[in-house]
C-alpha positions as CSV (number, residue, x, y, z in Angstrom):
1,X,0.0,0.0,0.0
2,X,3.2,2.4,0.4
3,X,4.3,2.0,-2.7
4,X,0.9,2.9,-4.4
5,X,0.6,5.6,-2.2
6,X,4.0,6.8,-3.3
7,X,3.1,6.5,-6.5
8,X,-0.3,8.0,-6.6
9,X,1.5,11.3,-4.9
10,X,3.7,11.4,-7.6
11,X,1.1,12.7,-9.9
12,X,-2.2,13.8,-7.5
13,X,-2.4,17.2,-5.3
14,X,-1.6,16.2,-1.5
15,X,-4.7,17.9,-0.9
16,X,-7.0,16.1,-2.6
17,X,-5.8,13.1,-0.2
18,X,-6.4,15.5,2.5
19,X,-10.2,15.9,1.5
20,X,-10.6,11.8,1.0
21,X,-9.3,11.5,4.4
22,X,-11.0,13.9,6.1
23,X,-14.2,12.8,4.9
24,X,-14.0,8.9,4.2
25,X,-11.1,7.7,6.2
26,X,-10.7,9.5,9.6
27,X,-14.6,9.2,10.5
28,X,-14.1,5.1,9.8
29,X,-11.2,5.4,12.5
30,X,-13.0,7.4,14.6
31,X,-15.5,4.8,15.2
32,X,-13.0,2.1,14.9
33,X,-10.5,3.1,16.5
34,X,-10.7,2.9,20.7
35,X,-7.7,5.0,21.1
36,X,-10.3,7.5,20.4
37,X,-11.5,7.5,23.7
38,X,-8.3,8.6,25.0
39,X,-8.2,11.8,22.6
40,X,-12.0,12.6,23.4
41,X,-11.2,12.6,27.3
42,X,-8.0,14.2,27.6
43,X,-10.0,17.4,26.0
44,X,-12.8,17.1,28.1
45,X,-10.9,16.8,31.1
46,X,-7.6,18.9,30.7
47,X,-9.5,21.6,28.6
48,X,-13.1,21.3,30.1
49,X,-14.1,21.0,26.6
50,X,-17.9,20.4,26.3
51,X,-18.7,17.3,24.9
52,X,-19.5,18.4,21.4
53,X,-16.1,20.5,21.2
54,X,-14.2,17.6,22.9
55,X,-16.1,15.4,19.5
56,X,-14.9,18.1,17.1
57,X,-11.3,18.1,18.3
58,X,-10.8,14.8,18.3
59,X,-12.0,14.8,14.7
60,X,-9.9,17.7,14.2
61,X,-6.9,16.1,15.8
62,X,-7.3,12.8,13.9
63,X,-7.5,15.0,10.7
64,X,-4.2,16.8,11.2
65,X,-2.4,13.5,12.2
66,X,-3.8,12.0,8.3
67,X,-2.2,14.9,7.1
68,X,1.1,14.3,8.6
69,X,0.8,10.8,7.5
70,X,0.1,12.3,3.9
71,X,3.0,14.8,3.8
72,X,5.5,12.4,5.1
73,X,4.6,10.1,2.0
74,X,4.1,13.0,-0.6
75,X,8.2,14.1,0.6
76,X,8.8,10.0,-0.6
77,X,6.9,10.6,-4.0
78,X,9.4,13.8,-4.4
79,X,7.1,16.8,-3.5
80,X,8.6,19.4,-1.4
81,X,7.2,21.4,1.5
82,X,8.8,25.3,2.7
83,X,8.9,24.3,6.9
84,X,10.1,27.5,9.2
85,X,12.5,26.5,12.1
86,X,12.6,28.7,15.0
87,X,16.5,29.2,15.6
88,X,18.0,27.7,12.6
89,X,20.8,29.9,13.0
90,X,21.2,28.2,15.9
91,X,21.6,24.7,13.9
92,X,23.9,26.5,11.5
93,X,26.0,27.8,14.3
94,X,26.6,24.6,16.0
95,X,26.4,22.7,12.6
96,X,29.5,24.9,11.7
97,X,31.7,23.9,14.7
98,X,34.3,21.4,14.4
99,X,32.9,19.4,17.2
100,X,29.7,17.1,17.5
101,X,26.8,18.2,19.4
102,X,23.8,16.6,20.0
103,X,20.3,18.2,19.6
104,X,17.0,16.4,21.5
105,X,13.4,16.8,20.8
106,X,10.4,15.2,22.4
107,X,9.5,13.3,19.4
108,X,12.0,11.4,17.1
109,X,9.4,12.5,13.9
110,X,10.6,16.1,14.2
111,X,13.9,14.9,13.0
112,X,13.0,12.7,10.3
113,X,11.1,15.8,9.1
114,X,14.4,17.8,9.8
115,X,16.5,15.4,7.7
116,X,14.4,16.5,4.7
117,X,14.8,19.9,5.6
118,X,18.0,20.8,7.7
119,X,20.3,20.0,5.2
120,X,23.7,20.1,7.0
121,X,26.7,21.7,4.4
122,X,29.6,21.0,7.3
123,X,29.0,17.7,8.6
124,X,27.6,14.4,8.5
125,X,24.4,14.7,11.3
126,X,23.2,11.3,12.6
127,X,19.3,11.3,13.7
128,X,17.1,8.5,15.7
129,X,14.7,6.6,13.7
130,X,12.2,4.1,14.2
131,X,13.4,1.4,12.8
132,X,10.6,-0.9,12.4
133,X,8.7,0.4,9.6
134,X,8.1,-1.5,6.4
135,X,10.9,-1.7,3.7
136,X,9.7,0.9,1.6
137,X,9.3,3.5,4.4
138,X,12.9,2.4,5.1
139,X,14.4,2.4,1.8
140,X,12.5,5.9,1.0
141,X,13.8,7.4,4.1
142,X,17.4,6.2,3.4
143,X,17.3,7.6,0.3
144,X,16.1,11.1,1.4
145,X,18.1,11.5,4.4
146,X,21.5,10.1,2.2
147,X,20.7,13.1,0.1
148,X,20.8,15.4,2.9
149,X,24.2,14.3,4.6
150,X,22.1,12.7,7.0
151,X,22.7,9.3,8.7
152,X,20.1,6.7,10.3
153,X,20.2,5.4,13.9
Protein backbone atom coordinates (compact mmCIF):
# COMPACT_ATOMS: atom_id res chain seq x y z
CA UNK A 1 0.00 0.00 0.00
CA UNK A 2 3.18 2.42 0.39
CA UNK A 3 4.31 1.99 -2.70
CA UNK A 4 0.86 2.87 -4.44
CA UNK A 5 0.59 5.57 -2.24
CA UNK A 6 3.97 6.77 -3.33
CA UNK A 7 3.14 6.49 -6.46
CA UNK A 8 -0.30 8.03 -6.60
CA UNK A 9 1.50 11.25 -4.93
CA UNK A 10 3.66 11.43 -7.56
CA UNK A 11 1.14 12.72 -9.87
CA UNK A 12 -2.24 13.78 -7.48
CA UNK A 13 -2.36 17.17 -5.31
CA UNK A 14 -1.58 16.22 -1.55
CA UNK A 15 -4.65 17.92 -0.94
CA UNK A 16 -6.99 16.05 -2.61
CA UNK A 17 -5.78 13.10 -0.16
CA UNK A 18 -6.40 15.53 2.52
CA UNK A 19 -10.16 15.89 1.54
CA UNK A 20 -10.60 11.80 1.00
CA UNK A 21 -9.31 11.52 4.40
CA UNK A 22 -10.96 13.93 6.07
CA UNK A 23 -14.20 12.75 4.88
CA UNK A 24 -13.99 8.94 4.20
CA UNK A 25 -11.06 7.74 6.19
CA UNK A 26 -10.65 9.54 9.55
CA UNK A 27 -14.56 9.18 10.49
CA UNK A 28 -14.14 5.07 9.83
CA UNK A 29 -11.16 5.43 12.54
CA UNK A 30 -12.98 7.36 14.62
CA UNK A 31 -15.46 4.78 15.22
CA UNK A 32 -12.97 2.12 14.89
CA UNK A 33 -10.53 3.13 16.48
CA UNK A 34 -10.73 2.90 20.73
CA UNK A 35 -7.71 5.05 21.10
CA UNK A 36 -10.27 7.52 20.42
CA UNK A 37 -11.52 7.51 23.66
CA UNK A 38 -8.32 8.60 25.00
CA UNK A 39 -8.21 11.85 22.59
CA UNK A 40 -12.05 12.64 23.41
CA UNK A 41 -11.19 12.55 27.27
CA UNK A 42 -8.02 14.25 27.58
CA UNK A 43 -10.04 17.39 26.04
CA UNK A 44 -12.75 17.10 28.12
CA UNK A 45 -10.91 16.77 31.05
CA UNK A 46 -7.60 18.92 30.67
CA UNK A 47 -9.55 21.60 28.57
CA UNK A 48 -13.08 21.32 30.10
CA UNK A 49 -14.15 21.01 26.57
CA UNK A 50 -17.87 20.42 26.27
CA UNK A 51 -18.68 17.26 24.92
CA UNK A 52 -19.51 18.40 21.40
CA UNK A 53 -16.06 20.54 21.24
CA UNK A 54 -14.16 17.58 22.93
CA UNK A 55 -16.07 15.45 19.52
CA UNK A 56 -14.85 18.10 17.06
CA UNK A 57 -11.30 18.07 18.33
CA UNK A 58 -10.75 14.75 18.34
CA UNK A 59 -11.99 14.77 14.70
CA UNK A 60 -9.90 17.70 14.17
CA UNK A 61 -6.87 16.13 15.84
CA UNK A 62 -7.26 12.77 13.89
CA UNK A 63 -7.47 15.00 10.73
CA UNK A 64 -4.25 16.82 11.19
CA UNK A 65 -2.38 13.52 12.17
CA UNK A 66 -3.77 11.99 8.34
CA UNK A 67 -2.19 14.88 7.14
CA UNK A 68 1.07 14.28 8.56
CA UNK A 69 0.80 10.82 7.55
CA UNK A 70 0.15 12.35 3.91
CA UNK A 71 2.98 14.82 3.79
CA UNK A 72 5.48 12.36 5.09
CA UNK A 73 4.60 10.11 2.01
CA UNK A 74 4.14 13.00 -0.64
CA UNK A 75 8.18 14.06 0.60
CA UNK A 76 8.77 9.95 -0.55
CA UNK A 77 6.95 10.59 -3.98
CA UNK A 78 9.41 13.78 -4.37
CA UNK A 79 7.12 16.78 -3.49
CA UNK A 80 8.59 19.40 -1.45
CA UNK A 81 7.20 21.37 1.46
CA UNK A 82 8.84 25.26 2.65
CA UNK A 83 8.94 24.29 6.90
CA UNK A 84 10.06 27.53 9.25
CA UNK A 85 12.47 26.53 12.14
CA UNK A 86 12.60 28.74 14.95
CA UNK A 87 16.51 29.18 15.62
CA UNK A 88 18.01 27.67 12.58
CA UNK A 89 20.82 29.94 13.04
CA UNK A 90 21.24 28.20 15.92
CA UNK A 91 21.59 24.73 13.93
CA UNK A 92 23.90 26.53 11.54
CA UNK A 93 26.03 27.80 14.28
CA UNK A 94 26.60 24.59 16.00
CA UNK A 95 26.40 22.65 12.57
CA UNK A 96 29.54 24.88 11.70
CA UNK A 97 31.72 23.90 14.67
CA UNK A 98 34.30 21.38 14.40
CA UNK A 99 32.92 19.39 17.17
CA UNK A 100 29.67 17.07 17.50
CA UNK A 101 26.77 18.23 19.44
CA UNK A 102 23.81 16.59 20.05
CA UNK A 103 20.29 18.23 19.61
CA UNK A 104 17.04 16.37 21.46
CA UNK A 105 13.37 16.76 20.77
CA UNK A 106 10.44 15.21 22.43
CA UNK A 107 9.49 13.25 19.39
CA UNK A 108 11.95 11.41 17.14
CA UNK A 109 9.44 12.45 13.86
CA UNK A 110 10.64 16.06 14.22
CA UNK A 111 13.88 14.95 12.96
CA UNK A 112 12.98 12.70 10.30
CA UNK A 113 11.07 15.82 9.09
CA UNK A 114 14.45 17.78 9.76
CA UNK A 115 16.50 15.44 7.74
CA UNK A 116 14.35 16.54 4.74
CA UNK A 117 14.75 19.95 5.62
CA UNK A 118 17.96 20.82 7.68
CA UNK A 119 20.30 20.05 5.19
CA UNK A 120 23.74 20.06 7.00
CA UNK A 121 26.72 21.66 4.44
CA UNK A 122 29.57 21.01 7.30
CA UNK A 123 29.03 17.68 8.63
CA UNK A 124 27.60 14.42 8.49
CA UNK A 125 24.38 14.68 11.32
CA UNK A 126 23.23 11.27 12.63
CA UNK A 127 19.26 11.26 13.66
CA UNK A 128 17.13 8.50 15.72
CA UNK A 129 14.70 6.59 13.73
CA UNK A 130 12.23 4.09 14.15
CA UNK A 131 13.39 1.40 12.76
CA UNK A 132 10.57 -0.94 12.40
CA UNK A 133 8.72 0.42 9.59
CA UNK A 134 8.10 -1.48 6.43
CA UNK A 135 10.93 -1.69 3.68
CA UNK A 136 9.69 0.89 1.57
CA UNK A 137 9.27 3.53 4.38
CA UNK A 138 12.91 2.43 5.10
CA UNK A 139 14.37 2.42 1.83
CA UNK A 140 12.53 5.91 1.05
CA UNK A 141 13.79 7.44 4.09
CA UNK A 142 17.42 6.19 3.41
CA UNK A 143 17.33 7.64 0.34
CA UNK A 144 16.14 11.10 1.36
CA UNK A 145 18.12 11.48 4.42
CA UNK A 146 21.48 10.10 2.24
CA UNK A 147 20.72 13.09 0.07
CA UNK A 148 20.84 15.42 2.93
CA UNK A 149 24.21 14.28 4.56
CA UNK A 150 22.14 12.65 7.00
CA UNK A 151 22.69 9.27 8.67
CA UNK A 152 20.10 6.74 10.26
CA UNK A 153 20.25 5.39 13.94
Amino acid sequence: MHYWLIRMLRYIDVRILYAFASVFVVPVCLVVNETRGIIYRYFRRHFGYSPVKALWKTYVNHCMFSQVVIDRFAMYAGKTFRIDTEGHEHFDALSALPSAFVQLSAHVGNYEMGGYSLQPKQKKINALVFAGETATVMENRQRLLSQNNMGMI
